[in-house]
N, C-alpha and C positions, 0 to 999 in steps of 0.2 A: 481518761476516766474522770467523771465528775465524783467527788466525796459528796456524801447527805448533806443537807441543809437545815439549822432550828428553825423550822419554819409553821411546825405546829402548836397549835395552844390548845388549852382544855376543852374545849368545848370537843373539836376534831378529835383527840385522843378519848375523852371519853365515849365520843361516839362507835369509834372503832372498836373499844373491849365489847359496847353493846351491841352491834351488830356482829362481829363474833359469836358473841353467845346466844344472841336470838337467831336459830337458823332455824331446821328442820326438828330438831329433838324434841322439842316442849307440846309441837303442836301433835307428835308422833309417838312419841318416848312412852308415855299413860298404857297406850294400846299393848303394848311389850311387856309394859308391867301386869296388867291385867292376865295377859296372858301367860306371861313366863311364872309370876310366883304367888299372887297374890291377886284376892277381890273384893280387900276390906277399904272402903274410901278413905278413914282416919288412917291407915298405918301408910296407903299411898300417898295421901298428903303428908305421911309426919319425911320422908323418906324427901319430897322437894324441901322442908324445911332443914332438915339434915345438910343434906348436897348446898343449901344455900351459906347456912353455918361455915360450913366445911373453904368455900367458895370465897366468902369472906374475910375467912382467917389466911386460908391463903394469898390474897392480893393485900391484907395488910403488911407480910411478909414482903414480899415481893416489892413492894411501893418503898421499906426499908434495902433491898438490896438495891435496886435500877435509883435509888436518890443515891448509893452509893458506889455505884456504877455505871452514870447516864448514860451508856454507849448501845445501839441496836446490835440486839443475838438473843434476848431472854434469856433462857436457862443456859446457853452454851457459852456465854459469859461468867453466870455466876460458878456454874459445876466447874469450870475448867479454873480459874480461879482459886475456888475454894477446895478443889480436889487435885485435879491430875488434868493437864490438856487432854489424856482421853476421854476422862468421865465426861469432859466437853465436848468433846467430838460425837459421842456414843447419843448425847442429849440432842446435838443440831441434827446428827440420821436419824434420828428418831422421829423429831419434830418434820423432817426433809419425806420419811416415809408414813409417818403413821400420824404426826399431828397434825398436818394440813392436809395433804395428800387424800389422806383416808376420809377427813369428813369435808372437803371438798366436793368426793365424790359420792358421797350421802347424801348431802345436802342436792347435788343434780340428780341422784335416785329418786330423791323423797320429792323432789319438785315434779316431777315427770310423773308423780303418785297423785297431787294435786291436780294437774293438769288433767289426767286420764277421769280423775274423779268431776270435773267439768264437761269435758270432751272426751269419754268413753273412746272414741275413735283413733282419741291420740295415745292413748295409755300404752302401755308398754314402753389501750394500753395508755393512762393519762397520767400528765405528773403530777407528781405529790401535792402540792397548796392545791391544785385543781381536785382533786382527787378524794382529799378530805373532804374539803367543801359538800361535793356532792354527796361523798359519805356520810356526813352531819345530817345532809336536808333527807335521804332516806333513811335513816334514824329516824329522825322526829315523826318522821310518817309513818315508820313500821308501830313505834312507842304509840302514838295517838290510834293506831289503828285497832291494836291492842288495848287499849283502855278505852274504845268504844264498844266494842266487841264487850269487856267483860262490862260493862254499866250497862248496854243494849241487853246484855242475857239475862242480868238481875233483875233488871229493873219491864223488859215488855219480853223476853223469851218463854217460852215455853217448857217449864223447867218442874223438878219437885224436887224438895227437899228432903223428901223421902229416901232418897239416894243415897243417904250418908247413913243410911242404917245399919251398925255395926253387925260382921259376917266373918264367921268363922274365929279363928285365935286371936287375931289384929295383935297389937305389939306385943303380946305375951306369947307369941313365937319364938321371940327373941331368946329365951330361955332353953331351946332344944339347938342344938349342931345345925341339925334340915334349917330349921327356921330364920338363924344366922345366915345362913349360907343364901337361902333365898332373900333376906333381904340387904344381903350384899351384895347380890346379881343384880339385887332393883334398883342400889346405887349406881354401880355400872354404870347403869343407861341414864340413872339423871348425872352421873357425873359428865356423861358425853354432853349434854342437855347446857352443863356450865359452864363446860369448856371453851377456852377463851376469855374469860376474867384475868388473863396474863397477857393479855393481847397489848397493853400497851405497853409493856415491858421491851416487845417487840421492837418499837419502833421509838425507842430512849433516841438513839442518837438522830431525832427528826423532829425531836419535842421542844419546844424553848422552852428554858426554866426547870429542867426536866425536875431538881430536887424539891419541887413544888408544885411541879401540875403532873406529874408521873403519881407522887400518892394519892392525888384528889383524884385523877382519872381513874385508876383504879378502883379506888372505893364507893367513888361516886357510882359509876359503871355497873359496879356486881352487884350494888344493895337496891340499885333501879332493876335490875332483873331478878334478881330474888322475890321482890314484890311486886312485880308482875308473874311470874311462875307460877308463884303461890295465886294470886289472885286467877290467874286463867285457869290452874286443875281445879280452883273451887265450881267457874263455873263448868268445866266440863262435865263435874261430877253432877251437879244442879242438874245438867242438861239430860245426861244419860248414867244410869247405873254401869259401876263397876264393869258386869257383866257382856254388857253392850258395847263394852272396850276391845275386848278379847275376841276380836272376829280375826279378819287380817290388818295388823296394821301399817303391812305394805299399801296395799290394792285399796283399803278403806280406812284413811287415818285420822285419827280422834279429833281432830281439829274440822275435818270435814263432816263425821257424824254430827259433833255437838251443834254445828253451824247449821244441818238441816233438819236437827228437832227441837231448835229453837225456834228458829224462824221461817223454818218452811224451804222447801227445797232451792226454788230461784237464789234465797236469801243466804243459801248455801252454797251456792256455785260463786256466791258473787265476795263470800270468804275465801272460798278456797282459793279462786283466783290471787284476790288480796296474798295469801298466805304466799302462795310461789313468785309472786313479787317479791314478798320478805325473804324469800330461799336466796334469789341472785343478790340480794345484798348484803345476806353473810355471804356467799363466795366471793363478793366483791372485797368483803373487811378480811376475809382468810387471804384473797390474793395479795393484798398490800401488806398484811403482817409475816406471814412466813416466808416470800423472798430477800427478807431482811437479815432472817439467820442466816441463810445459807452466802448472802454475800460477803456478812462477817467474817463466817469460818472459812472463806476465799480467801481474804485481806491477812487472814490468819495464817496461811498456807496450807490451810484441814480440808479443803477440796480446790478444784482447779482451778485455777485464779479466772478463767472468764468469767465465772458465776460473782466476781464483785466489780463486774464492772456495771457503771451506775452512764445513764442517758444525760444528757444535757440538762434536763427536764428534773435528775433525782431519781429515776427509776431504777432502781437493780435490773435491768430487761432483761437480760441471759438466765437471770434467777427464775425471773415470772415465767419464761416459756418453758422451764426445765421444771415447773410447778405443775402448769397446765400436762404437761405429758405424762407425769407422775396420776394425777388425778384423775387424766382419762383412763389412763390406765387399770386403774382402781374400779373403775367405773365398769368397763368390760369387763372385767372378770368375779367380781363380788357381790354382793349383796348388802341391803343395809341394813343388817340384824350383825352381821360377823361385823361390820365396817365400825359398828357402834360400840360395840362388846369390846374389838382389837383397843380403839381408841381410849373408850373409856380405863380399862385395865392399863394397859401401858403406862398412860401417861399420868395414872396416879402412884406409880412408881416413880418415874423423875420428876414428878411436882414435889415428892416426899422428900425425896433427896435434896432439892434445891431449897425446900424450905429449911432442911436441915441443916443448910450450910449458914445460914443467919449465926448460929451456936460457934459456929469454926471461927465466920468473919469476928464477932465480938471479944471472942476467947486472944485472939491475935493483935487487939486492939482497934479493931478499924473501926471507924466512927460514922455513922450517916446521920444526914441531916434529919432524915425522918426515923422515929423510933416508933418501932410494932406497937400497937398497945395490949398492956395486958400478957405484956413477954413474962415469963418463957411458957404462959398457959397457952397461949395462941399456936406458937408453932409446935408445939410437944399435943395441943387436940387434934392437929392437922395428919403431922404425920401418926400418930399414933392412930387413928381414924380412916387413915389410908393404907397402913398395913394391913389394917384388921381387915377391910374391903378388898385388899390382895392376896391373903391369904386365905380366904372361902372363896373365892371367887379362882384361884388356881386350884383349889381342890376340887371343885365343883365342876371345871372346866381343864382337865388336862389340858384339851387342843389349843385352848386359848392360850396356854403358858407355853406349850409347844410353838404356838406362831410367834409368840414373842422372842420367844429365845430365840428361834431360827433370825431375825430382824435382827436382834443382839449381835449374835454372831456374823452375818453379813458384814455388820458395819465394824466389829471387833478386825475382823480379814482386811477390812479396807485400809480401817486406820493402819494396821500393822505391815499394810504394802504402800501405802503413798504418806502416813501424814508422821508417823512418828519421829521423832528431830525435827518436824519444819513447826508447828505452832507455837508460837511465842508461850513463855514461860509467865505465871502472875504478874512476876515482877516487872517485864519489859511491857504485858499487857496497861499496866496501870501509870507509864511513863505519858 
């Protein structure tokens, strides 16, 4: 068994959180919105400005915990730590079925959705220094392609501005139950959208310097996709009205409408393609971050110790392939409306929690190099901001809380038949 190596620097870690979170959502997520609650353009846009807020109050948390825990696991570090080795355990199942797992196999939906929108006819393992690398250089090209796209739409698309013409309640919905609740379902889906602004949290124990390029990657990472979000639902709205959203945004997704009524259909095929290039490079930055928990909580004795053994190379392999089956799996039998819904809801319940452990670690005296800014308003908007988005969103959606809990429990039986007594205690973790 090889152990990880500091073998990355910022540039690669930030590029992982961004590729993480530029997957399928942003160019798909609109169409959902449109559909499921809303077709006012300002409250759709206020709703990415939200989730970005939200997105970067959380990773400046986060960049305070992993500077004070450089080690790879993310949250099944800090929870088990800060809480109980199970609330840690409960967080890496989580992350093992529903964080990666789940938009993984979204993100291979939603490409197979581009593809089909191209090709009608088709519709329906390297080590880590190497690894990064290539992940940096398609970064930069998904980034650039994305800020050609939204200057190209501004500046010679075919567009009106007409399209921002306020419709119907727009944020003074906010004031009724219904209204809350729908646009806390329309977080949901850009929370899926952000997900992965903790991605380098993932991979602390692979970062050199972690207590210094782990906060920059972080921040740097979410506040470059925040403004691109933002910048891309401006032009999609330019491109096509609200309504124009709300067709299927499986079969016909926003990223491909706005592409051919800007520029014409060719000019559209030849986005959409671009776009499912960018799909395989979040499943590329999903595959490299999430077999890092799971080999953690292996080393930990919280699942079977193959899953931490690591290749010559750096590689968690047993992880990666025990990912891929997870994912295919997801992929067979679901869809990416639940895929997005499950994820998003879930895991703004354990983001909530681990932000909240920041209050415990401080309370106990532990000191990290990086301090949140803006404490204790930053992590008290986060979670407070993520209950309120779990609690309309469970009333709104029994099923959804229903799948959750069922996941809960699976992994609650697990821990309680193989892991409890074997994972190391805070104190032996922090030796």
């Amino acid at each position: 068994m090889t152990p990880p190596k500091r073998q990355l620097g910022i540039a690669v870690a930030a590029a992982i959180v961004i590729a993480n979170m530029i997957g399928s959502g942003v160019f798909t997520i609109p169409g959902f919105q449109a559909a499921f609650a809303f077709k006012d353009p300002w409250t759709m846009m206020s709703t990415w400005a939200v989730g970005g807020v939200l997105a970067l109050c959380g990773a400046a948390v986060y960049a305070e915990l992993g500077s004070l825990m450089p080690r790879a696991g993310g949250e099944y570090v800090y929870l088990r730590d800060a809480y109980h080795p199970a609330v840690g355990f409960m967080s890496g199942w989580v992350s093992l079925v529903v964080g990666f797992s789940a938009p993984i196999a979204a993100a291979a939906l939603l490409f197979a959705s581009y593809v089909g929108a191209v090709v009608p006819a088709l519709a329906g393992t390297a080590q880590t220094k190497l690894g990064g690398r290539v992940q940096t250089v398609f970064t930069v090209i998904k980034v650039l392609l994305i800020v050609t796209f939204v200057v190209a739409g501004l500046l010679v698309g075919t567009g009106d501005w007409g399209h921002f013409a306020s419709r119907g309640e727009g944020l003074s919905m906010l004031g009724s139950r219904a209204g809350s609740a729908n646009y806390a379902g329309a977080l949901v889906y850009v929370s899926f959208a952000y997900s992965g602004w903790n991605a380098a949290a993932y991979i602390a124990g692979e970062i050199k310097q972690p207590q210094r390029t782990l906060p920059r990657a972080l921040l740097l990472g979410t506040g470059i996709v925040m403004l691109l979000y933002l910048s891309l639902n401006l032009v999609f709205l330019y491109a096509v009205p609200p309504e124009a959203m709300a067709v299927d945004p499986v079969k016909q997704p926003v990223g491909d409408i706005a592409a051919r009524a800007l520029f014409g259909t060719h000019a559209g095929d030849l986005l959409s393609s671009l776009i499912a290039l960018a799909l395989v490079s979040a499943v590329s930055a999903m595959m490299m971050a999430g077999p890092r928990v799971y080999a953690t909580m292996a080393a930990d004795h919280a699942l079977p110790h193959q899953l931490a053994r690591y290749s010559t190379r750096g590689v968690p392999s047993v992880a990666v392939a025990v990912q891929c089956v997870l994912a295919l799996g997801f992929a067979i039998v679901s869809d990416p409306d639940h895929l997005i819904t499950l994820v998003g809801f879930t895991l703004a319940i354990f983001a909530a929690l681990t932000v909240g452990a920041v209050f415990i670690f401080r309370a106990r005296g532990r000191v990290s190099p990086f301090r949140t800014p803006l404490y204790p308003i930053t992590p008290l908007l986060f979670v407070a901001l993520s209950l309120w988005i779990v609690y309309f969103e469970a009333s709104a959606r029994p099923g959804l809380s229903a799948a959750t809990l069922g996941v809960l429990v699976v992994g609650a039986l697990i821990y309680l038949a193989t892991a409890r007594g074997k994972a190391r205690t805070p104190i032996e973790a922090d030796e």
